[in-house]
N, C-alpha and C positions, 0 to 999 in steps of 0.2 A: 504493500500500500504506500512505504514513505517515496520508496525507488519510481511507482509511478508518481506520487504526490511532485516530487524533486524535476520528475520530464516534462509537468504541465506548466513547472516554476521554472521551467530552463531561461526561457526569455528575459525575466528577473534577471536569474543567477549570471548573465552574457551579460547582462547592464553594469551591474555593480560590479562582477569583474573588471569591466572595460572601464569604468569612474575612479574607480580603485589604481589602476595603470594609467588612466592617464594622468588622476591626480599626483603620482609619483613622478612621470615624467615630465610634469611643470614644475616640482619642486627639484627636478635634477636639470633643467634648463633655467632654471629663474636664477640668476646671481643674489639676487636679493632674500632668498629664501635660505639661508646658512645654515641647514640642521646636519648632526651627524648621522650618519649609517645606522646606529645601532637605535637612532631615534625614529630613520625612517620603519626601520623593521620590529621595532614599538607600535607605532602608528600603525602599520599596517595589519600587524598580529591582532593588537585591539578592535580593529575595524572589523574584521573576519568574524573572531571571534562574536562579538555581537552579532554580528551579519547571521550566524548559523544558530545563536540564539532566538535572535526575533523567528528564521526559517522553522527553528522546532514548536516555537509558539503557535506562528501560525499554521501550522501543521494539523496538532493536535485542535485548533478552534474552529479551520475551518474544514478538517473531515472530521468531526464530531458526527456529525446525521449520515455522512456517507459512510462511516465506520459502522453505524450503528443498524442503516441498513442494508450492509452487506452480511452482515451478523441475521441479519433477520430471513434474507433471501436463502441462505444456504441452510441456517440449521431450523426456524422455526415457520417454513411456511407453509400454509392450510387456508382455510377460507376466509378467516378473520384478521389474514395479515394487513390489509389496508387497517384496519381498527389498531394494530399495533405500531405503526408507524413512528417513530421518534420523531421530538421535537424539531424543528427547524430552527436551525439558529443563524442563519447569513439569508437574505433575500433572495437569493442562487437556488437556496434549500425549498425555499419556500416556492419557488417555480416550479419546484420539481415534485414538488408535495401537489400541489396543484396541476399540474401533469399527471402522475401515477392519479390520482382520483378520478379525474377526465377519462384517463384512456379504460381506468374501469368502468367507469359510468355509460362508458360507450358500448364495449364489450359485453356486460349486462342487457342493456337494450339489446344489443345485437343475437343473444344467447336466448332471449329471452323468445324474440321473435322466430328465431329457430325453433323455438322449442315447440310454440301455437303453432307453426306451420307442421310440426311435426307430429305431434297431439292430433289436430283434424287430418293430417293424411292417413295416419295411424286408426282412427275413429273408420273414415271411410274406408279404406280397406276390410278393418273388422267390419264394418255394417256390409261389405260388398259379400264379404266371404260366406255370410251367414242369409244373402240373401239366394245367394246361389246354390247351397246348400239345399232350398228349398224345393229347386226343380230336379236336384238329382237325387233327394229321395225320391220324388214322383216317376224319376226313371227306374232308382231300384225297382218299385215296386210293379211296376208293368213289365222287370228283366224277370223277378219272381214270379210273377203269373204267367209267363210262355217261357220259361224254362228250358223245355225242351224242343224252342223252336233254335235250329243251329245257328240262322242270322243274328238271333238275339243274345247270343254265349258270345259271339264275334265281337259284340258292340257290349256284353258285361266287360271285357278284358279292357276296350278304353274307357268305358265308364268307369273302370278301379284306377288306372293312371291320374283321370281327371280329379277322382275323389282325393285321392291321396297327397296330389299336389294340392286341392284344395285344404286339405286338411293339416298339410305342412307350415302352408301360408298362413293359418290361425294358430298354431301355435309360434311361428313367429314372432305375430303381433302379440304374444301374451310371455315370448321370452323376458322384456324390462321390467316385469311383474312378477318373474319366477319365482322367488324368496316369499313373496307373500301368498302364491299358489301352490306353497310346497306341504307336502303331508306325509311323512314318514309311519310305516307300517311295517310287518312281519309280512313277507309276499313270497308265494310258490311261485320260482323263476321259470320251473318249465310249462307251468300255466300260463304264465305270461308269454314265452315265446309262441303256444300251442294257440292262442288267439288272435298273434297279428298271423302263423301262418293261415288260418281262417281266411284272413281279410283279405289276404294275397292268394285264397288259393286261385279264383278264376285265371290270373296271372301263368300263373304255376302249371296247370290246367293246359292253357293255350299252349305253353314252351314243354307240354309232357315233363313236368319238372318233379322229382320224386325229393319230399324233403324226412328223413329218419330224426326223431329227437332219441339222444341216449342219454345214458348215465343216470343216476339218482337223483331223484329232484333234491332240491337244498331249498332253502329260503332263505332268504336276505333282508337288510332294513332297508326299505329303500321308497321311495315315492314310487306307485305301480301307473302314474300315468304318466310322467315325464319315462318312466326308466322303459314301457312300452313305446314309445315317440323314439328313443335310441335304437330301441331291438327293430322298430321297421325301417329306419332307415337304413341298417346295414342289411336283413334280410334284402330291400327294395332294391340294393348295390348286387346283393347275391343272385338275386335273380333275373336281372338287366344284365349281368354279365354270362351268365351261366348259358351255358350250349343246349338246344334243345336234344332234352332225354338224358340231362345229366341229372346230378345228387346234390345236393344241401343237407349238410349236417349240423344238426345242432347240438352239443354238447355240454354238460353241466358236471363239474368235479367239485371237491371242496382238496384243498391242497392243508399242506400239513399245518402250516403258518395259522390256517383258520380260514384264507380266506376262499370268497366263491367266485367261481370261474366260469361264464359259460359263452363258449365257441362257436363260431360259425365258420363254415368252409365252405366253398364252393367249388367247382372243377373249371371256373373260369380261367383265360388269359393269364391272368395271375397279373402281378406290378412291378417294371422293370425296378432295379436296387436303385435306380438315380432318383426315380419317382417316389421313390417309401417315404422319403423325410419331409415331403411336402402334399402328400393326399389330404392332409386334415386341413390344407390352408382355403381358405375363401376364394370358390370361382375357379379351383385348378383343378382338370381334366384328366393331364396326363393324355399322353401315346394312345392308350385303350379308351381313355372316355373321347375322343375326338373320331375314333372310328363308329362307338355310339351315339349318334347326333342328337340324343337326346339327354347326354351328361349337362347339367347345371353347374357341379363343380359346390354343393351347396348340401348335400345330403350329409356326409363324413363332418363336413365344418360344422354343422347344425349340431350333428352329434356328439363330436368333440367339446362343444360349447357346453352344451348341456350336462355331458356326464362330468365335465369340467366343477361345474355349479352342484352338481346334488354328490358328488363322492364318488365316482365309478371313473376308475382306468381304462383308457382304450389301447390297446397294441396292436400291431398286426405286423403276420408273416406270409410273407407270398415270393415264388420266381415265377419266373417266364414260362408259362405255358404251363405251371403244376398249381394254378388255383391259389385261391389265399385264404387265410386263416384270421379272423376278426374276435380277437375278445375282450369280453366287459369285463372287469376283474372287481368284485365288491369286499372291500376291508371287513373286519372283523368289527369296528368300531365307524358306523358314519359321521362324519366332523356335523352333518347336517343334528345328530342328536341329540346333543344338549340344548335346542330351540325348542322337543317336544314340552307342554304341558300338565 
């Protein structure tokens, strides 16, 4: 702080150098001015000297407020740091105190209005999703009553696409609200996977996809409708990927540690190694989702996000061309449970 304080004072410090040197070399040209050597180098030591007194004076009075907040910006700031602001003590300070409050005040507004723009986009989308919902039950149920007409088994399979993407996009809009939508429970996992496969079997059905759930069922604590929103979106990956007349496996262990584990495999393409460390990110495809033109790049991130917020690990292992392996891994303790009451 003094080292830069000393580079804003350089132009200072080049003056009174250069007053200092010349006022010597008028007393070493002036005849009339007859002091000794050891008086000019009196004179001059005292001058310095003072000179680097008043410098640490003002040093110290006039970064007082910028001392104080640079103390402020680095260890203690949160949302009330304007309210903590240190005095101003030079007029300088005082512009700047008066600046920092502006360019909040602006930024507020401007936050603000993002926000109302983002609140009725947010509103209209939920009001759109929910309105739309309306007519696609009216299709289920005319898909239910001709059943077994084969055009209308054609058009269940993109009626469940349609559904599911609708149904992704609501809980989207109810992701900023997760925490207060959360309900922690005692839940049979392989119950849970055995009902989004339900949902997806028309899916399953079209692609002749044969899905085996194994292992012992376990139970977990876990929210059973966010943690079913996880399970369909990697199922919905398994089956978008998966070869028609392959397997889906689902699998459920409890490992030694305590915790539970349950797996999905699929006999798809599988995910090149360069691709692993970035499937969970927002919007990314990858090699295999670019050759399914109907990759969003938004199913995995969703997921991610989600088990991210309620306690649940995701990993996955796959190569090229041997399928890949998705699992949710749920601790022995969920950090979400000391919230129940």
């Amino acid at each position: 702080m003094f080292i830069r304080y000393l580079n804003d004072m350089k132009s200072w410090i080049l003056f009174f150098l250069g007053a200092l040197g010349f006022t010597n070399l008028l007393i070493w040209l002036d005849d009339g001015l007859a002091l000794q050597v050891y008086s000019i180098i009196y004179l001059n030591s005292l001058l310095i000297i003072s000179f680097v007194v008043f410098l640490i004076w003002r040093y110290k009075k006039e970064n007082k407020f910028t001392s104080a907040l640079d103390v402020l910006i680095r260890d203690t700031m949160d949302e009330d740091w304007l309210e903590k602001l240190p005095e101003p003590v030079l007029s300088r300070d005082e512009v700047t105190e008066e600046a920092l409050h502006a360019g909040v005040n602006a930024l507020r507004n401007k936050c603000s209005e993002l926000n109302e723009a983002h609140l009725v986009e947010r509103d209209y989308m939920s009001s759109w999703v929910h309105e739309v919902k309306t007519p696609l039950t009216a299709m289920r149920l005319m898909i239910d009553a001709n059943r077994y007409d084969p055009i209308l088994r054609k058009v269940e399979a993109e009626w469940l696409r349609i559904h599911l993407l609708i149904d992704r996009q609501l809980y989207i809009s109810r992701l900023p609200s997760l925490e207060s939508d959360f309900v922690l429970e005692v839940t049979e996992l392989q119950k849970l996977a055995a009902k989004e496969v339900r949902e997806l079997a028309s899916w399953c059905m079209e692609k002749n996809l044969a899905v085996d759930i194994e292992g012992a069922e376990q139970e977990v604590m876990t929210d059973s409708k966010w943690c079913r929103f996880i399970i369909r979106q990697l199922l919905t990956n398994a089956v978008k990927y998966s070869p028609d007349g392959g397997i889906i496996t689902i699998t459920t262990c409890a490992r030694s540690s305590g915790h539970v584990v349950l797996s999905i495999t699929d006999e798809g393409p599988g995910i090149p190694a360069y691709d692993l460390p970035r499937i969970f990110d927002k919007g990314f495809t990858g090699g295999t989702g670019r050759l399914q033109h109907a990759a969003t790049g938004l199913g995995l991130y969703l997921a991610k996000m989600v088990a991210s917020k309620i306690g649940i690990t995701l990993t996955v292992r796959s190569q090229l061309n041997q399928g890949t392996i998705i699992q949710m891994t749920f601790t022995t303790k969920n950090t979400f449970e000391s919230i129940r009451t």
